[in-house]
FIKOLZA-1660 file (N, C-alpha, C; in steps of 0.1 Angstrom, whole numbers, plus 5000, padded with zeros to 4 digits):
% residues 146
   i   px   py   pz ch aa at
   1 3931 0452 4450  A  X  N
   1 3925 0464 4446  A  X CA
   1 3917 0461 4433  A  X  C
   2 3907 0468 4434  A  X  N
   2 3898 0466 4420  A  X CA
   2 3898 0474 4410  A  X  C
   3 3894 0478 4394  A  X  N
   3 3896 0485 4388  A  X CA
   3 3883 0490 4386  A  X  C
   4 3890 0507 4393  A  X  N
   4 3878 0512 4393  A  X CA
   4 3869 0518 4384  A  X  C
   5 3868 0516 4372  A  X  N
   5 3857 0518 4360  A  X CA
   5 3865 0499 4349  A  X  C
   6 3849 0496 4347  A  X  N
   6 3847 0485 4338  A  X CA
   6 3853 0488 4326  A  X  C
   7 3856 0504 4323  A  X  N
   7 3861 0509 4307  A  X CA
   7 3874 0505 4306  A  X  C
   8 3884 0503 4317  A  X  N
   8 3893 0505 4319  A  X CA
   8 3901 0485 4305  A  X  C
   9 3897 0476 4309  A  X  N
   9 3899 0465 4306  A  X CA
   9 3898 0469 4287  A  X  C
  10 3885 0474 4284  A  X  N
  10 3876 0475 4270  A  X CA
  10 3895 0486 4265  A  X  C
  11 3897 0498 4268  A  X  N
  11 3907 0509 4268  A  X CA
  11 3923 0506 4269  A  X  C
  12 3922 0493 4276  A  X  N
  12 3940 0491 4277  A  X CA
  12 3938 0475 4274  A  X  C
  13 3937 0466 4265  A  X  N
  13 3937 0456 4258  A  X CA
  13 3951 0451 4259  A  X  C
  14 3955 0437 4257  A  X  N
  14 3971 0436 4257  A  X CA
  14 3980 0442 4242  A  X  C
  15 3968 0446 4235  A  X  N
  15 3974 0455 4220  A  X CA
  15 3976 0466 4228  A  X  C
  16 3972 0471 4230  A  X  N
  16 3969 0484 4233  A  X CA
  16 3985 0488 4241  A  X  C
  17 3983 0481 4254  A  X  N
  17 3994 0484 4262  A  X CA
  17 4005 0481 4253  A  X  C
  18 4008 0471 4245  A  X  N
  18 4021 0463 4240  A  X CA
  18 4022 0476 4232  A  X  C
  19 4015 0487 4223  A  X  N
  19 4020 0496 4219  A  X CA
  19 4020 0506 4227  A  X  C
  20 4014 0513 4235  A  X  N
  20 4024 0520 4246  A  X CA
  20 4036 0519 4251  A  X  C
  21 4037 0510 4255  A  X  N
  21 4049 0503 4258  A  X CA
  21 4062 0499 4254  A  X  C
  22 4055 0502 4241  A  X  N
  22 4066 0496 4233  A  X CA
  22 4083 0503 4230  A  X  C
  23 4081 0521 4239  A  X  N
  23 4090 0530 4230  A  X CA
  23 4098 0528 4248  A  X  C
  24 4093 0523 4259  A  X  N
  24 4097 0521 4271  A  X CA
  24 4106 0507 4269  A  X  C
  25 4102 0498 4268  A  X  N
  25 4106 0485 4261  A  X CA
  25 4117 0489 4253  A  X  C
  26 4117 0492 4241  A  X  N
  26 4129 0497 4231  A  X CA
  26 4138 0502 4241  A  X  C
  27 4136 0513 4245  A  X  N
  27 4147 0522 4253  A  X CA
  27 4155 0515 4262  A  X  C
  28 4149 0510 4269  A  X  N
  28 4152 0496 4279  A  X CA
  28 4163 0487 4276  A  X  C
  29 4157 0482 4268  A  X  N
  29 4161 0466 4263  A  X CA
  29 4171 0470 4248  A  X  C
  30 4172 0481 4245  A  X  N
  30 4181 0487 4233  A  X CA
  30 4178 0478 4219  A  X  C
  31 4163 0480 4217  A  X  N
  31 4156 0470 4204  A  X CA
  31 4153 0482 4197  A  X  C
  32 4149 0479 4183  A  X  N
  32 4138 0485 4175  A  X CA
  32 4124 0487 4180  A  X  C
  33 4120 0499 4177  A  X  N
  33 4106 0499 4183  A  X CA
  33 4092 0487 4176  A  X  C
  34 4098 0484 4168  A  X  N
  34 4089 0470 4156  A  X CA
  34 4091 0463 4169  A  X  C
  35 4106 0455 4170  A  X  N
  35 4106 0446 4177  A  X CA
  35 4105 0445 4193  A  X  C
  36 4103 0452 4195  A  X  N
  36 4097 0459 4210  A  X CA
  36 4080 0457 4211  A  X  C
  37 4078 0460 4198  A  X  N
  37 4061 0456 4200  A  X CA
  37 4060 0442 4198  A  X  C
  38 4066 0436 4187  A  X  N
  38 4065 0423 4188  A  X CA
  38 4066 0415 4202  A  X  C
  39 4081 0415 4204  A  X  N
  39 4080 0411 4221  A  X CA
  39 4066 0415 4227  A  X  C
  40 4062 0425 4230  A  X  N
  40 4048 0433 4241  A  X CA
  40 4037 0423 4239  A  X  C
  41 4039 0421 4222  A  X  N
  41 4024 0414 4220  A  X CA
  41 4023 0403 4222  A  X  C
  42 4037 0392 4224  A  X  N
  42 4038 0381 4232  A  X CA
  42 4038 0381 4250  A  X  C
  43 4046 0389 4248  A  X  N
  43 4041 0390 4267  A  X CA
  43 4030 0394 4268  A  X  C
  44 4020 0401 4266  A  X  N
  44 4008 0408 4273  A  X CA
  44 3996 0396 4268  A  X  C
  45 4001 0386 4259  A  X  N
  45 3994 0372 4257  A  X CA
  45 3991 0364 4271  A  X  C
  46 3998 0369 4282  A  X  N
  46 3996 0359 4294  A  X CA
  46 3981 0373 4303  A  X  C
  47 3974 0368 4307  A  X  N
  47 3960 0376 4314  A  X CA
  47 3967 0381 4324  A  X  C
  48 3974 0378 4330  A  X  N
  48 3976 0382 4343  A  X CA
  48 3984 0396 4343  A  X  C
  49 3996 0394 4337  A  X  N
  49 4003 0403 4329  A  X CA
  49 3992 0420 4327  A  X  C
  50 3985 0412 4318  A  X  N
  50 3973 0429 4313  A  X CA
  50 3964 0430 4325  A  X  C
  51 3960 0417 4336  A  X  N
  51 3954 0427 4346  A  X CA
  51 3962 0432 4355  A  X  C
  52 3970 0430 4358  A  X  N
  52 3981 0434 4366  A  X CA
  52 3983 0454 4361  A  X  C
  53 3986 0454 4346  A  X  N
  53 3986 0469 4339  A  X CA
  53 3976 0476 4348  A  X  C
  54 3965 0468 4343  A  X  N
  54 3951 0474 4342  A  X CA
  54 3949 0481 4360  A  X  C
  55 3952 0470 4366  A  X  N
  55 3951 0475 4382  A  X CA
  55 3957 0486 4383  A  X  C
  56 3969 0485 4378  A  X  N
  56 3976 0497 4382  A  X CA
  56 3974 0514 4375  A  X  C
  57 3970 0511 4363  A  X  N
  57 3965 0521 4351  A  X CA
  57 3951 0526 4361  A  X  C
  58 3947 0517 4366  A  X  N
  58 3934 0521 4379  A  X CA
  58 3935 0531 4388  A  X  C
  59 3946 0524 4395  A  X  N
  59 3953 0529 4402  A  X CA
  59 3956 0544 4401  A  X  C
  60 3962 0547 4394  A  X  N
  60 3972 0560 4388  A  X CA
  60 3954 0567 4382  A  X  C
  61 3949 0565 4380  A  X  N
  61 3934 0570 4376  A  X CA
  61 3934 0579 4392  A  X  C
  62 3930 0566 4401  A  X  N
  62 3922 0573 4412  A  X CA
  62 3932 0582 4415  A  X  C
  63 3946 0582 4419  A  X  N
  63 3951 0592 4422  A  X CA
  63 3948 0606 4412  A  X  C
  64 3951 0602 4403  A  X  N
  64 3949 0618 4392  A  X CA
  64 3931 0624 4397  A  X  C
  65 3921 0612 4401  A  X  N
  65 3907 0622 4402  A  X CA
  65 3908 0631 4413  A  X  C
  66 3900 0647 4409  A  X  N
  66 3898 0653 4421  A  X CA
  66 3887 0649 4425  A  X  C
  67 3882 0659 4432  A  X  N
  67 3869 0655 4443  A  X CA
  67 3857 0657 4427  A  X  C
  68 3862 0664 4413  A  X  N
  68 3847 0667 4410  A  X CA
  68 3855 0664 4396  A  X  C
  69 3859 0655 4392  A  X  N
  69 3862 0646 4384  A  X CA
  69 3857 0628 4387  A  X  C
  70 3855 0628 4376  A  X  N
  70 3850 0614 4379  A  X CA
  70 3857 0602 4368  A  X  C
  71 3861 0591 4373  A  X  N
  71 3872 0581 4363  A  X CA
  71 3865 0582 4348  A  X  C
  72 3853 0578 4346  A  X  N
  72 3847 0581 4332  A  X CA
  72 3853 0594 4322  A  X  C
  73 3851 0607 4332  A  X  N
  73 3857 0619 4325  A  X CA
  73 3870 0618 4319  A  X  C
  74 3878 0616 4332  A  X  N
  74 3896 0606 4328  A  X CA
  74 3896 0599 4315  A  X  C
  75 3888 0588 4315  A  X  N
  75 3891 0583 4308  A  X CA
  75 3882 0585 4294  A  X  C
  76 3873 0589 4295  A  X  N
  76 3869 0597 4280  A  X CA
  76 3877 0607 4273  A  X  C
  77 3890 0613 4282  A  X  N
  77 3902 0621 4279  A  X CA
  77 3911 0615 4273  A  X  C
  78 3915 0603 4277  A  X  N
  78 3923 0589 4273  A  X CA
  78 3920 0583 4261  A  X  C
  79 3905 0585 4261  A  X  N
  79 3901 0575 4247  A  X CA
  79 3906 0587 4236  A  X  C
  80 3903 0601 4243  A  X  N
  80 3904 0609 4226  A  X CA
  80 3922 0608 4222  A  X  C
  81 3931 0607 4236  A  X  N
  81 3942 0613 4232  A  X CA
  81 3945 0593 4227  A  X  C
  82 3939 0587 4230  A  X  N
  82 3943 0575 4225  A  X CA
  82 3942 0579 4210  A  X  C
  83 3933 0578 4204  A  X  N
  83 3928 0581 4191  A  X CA
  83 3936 0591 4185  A  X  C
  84 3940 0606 4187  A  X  N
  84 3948 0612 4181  A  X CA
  84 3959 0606 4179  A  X  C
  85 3971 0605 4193  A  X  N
  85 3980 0599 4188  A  X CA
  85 3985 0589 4189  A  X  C
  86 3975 0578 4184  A  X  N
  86 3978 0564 4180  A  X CA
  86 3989 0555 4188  A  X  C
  87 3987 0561 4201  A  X  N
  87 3995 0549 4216  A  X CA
  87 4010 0556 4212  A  X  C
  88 4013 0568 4209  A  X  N
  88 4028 0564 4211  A  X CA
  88 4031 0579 4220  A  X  C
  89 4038 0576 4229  A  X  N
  89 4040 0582 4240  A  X CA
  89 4055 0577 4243  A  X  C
  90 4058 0587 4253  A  X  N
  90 4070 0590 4258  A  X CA
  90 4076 0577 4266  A  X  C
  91 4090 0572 4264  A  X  N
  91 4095 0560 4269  A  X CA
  91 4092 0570 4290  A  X  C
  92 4091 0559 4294  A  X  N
  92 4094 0557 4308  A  X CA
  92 4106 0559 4314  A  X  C
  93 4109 0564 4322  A  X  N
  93 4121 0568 4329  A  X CA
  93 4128 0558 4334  A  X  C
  94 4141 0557 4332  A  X  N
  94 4146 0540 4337  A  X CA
  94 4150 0540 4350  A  X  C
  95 4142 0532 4358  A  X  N
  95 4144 0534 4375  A  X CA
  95 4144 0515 4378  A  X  C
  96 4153 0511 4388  A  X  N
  96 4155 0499 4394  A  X CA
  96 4140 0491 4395  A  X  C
  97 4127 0497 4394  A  X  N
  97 4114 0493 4394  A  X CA
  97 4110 0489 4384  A  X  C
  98 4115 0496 4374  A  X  N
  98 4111 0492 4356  A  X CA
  98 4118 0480 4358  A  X  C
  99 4133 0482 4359  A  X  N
  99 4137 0469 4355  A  X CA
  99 4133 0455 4360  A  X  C
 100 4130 0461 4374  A  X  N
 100 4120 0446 4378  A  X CA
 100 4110 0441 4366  A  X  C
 101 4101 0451 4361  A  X  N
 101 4092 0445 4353  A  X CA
 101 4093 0442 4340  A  X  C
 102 4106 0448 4333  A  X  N
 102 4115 0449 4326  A  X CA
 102 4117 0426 4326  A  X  C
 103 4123 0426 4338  A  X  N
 103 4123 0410 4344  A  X CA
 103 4114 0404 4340  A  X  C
 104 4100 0408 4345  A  X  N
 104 4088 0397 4346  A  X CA
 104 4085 0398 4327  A  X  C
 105 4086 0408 4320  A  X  N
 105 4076 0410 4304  A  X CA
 105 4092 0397 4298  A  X  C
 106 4103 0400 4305  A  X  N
 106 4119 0388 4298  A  X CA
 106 4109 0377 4300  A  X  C
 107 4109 0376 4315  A  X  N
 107 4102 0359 4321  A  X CA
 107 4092 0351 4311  A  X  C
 108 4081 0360 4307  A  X  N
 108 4074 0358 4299  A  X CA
 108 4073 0352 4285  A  X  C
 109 4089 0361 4282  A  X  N
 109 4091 0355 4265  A  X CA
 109 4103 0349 4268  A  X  C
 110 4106 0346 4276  A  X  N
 110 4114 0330 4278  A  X CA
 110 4130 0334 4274  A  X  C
 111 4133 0346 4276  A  X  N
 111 4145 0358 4271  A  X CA
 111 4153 0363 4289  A  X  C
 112 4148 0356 4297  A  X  N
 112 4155 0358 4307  A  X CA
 112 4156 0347 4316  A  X  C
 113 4167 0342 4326  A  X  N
 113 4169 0328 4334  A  X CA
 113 4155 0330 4343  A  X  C
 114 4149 0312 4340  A  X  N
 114 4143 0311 4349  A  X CA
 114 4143 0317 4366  A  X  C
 115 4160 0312 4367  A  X  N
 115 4158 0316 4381  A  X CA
 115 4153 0333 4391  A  X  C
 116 4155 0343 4374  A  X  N
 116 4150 0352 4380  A  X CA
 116 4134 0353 4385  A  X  C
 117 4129 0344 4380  A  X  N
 117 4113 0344 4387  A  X CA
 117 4117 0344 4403  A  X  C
 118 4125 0335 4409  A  X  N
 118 4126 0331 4420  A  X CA
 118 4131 0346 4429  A  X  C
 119 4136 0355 4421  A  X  N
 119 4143 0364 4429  A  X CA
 119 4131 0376 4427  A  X  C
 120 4117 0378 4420  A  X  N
 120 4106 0384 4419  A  X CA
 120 4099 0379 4432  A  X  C
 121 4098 0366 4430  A  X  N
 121 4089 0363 4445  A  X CA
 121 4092 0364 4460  A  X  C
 122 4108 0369 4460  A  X  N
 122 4113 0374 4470  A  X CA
 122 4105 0387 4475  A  X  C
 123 4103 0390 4491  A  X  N
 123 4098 0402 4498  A  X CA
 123 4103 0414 4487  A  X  C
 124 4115 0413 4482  A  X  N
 124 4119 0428 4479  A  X CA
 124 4120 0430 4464  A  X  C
 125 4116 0418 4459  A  X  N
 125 4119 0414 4444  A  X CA
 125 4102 0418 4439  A  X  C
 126 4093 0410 4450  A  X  N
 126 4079 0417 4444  A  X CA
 126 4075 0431 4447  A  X  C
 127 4083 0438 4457  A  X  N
 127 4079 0448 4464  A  X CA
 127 4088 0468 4450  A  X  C
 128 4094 0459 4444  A  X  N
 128 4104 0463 4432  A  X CA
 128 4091 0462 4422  A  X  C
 129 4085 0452 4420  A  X  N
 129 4081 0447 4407  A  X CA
 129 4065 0458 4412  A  X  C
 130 4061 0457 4422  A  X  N
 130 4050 0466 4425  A  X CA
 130 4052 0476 4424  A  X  C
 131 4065 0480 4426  A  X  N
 131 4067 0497 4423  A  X CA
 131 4067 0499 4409  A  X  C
 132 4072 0496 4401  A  X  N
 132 4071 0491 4384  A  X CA
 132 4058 0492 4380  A  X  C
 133 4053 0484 4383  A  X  N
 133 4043 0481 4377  A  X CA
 133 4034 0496 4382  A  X  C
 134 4033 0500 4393  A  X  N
 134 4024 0514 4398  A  X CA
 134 4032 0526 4388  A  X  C
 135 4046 0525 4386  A  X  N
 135 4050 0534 4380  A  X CA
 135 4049 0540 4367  A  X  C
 136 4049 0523 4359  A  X  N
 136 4041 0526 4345  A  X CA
 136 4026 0531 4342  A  X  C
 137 4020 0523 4354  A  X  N
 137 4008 0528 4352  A  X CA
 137 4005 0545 4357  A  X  C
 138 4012 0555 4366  A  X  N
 138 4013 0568 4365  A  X CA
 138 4016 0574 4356  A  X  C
 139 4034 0565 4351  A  X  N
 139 4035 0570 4336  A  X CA
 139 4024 0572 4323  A  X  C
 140 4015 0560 4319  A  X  N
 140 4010 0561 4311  A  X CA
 140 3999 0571 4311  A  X  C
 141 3991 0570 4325  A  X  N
 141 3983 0581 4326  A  X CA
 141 3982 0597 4322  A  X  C
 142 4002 0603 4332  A  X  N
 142 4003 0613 4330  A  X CA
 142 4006 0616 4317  A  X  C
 143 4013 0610 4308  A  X  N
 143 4016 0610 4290  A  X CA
 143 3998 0613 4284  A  X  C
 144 3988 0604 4286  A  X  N
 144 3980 0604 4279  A  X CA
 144 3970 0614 4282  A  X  C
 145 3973 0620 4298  A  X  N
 145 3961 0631 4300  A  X CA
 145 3964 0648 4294  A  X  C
 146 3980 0647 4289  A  X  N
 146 3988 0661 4286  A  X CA
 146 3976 0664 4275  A  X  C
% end
């Protein structure tokens, strides 16, 4: 899947996400929200990781457009509530999907057993981690368009 506006990359940077994220992360993983961002801003250092967001933050875009809405408008909505309040939004709801990705952001900072990579590339292990990953990116949408 492609991400359907070029703004989208410029709007969700790996700062960016690692502070959104950050109050989902905390809740999760029962840290400080400091150290919740810290962690984010080491995980979201790997590219794949922030395109992975990005697709899905895409994603969760096209679904929110109507027929006479266009992703630009969306996200010209995004940029203002970005700017008011300064990425901090509501933790994520904790569902067996988070915690898959909850897995991959551990995997990253070297805070969870290798072997759980092996149990992500499993049919049901990526198919978890895809729901995660689609879920955050709904989540962050619907928080930022209120």
């Amino acid at each position: 899947m492609t991400i359907p506006s070029p703004r989208i990359p410029h709007l969700f940077p790996g700062k960016v996400l690692a502070r959104l994220l950050a109050s989902t992360y905390a809740a999760a993983m029962r840290v400080g929200e400091d150290e919740a961002h810290e962690r984010l801003m080491e995980a979201f250092a790997a590219p794949k990781l922030v395109e992975d967001m990005q697709r899905t933050i895409g994603a969760a875009l096209d679904a929110r457009r109507g027929p006479r809405t266009s992703a630009d408008k969306l996200l010209d909505r995004i940029s203002q509530r970005l700017a008011q309040r300064g990425g901090h939004i509501r933790a994520a709801p904790q569902t067996p999907a988070l915690a898959a990705v909850l897995v991959l952001l551990n995997l990253e900072l070297g805070l969870a057993p290798e072997p759980m990579r092996a149990m992500l590339a499993t049919p049901r292990g990526a198919t978890a981690l895809e729901e995660g990953l689609a879920g955050l990116g709904s989540h962050l949408v619907k928080e930022l368009l209120k």
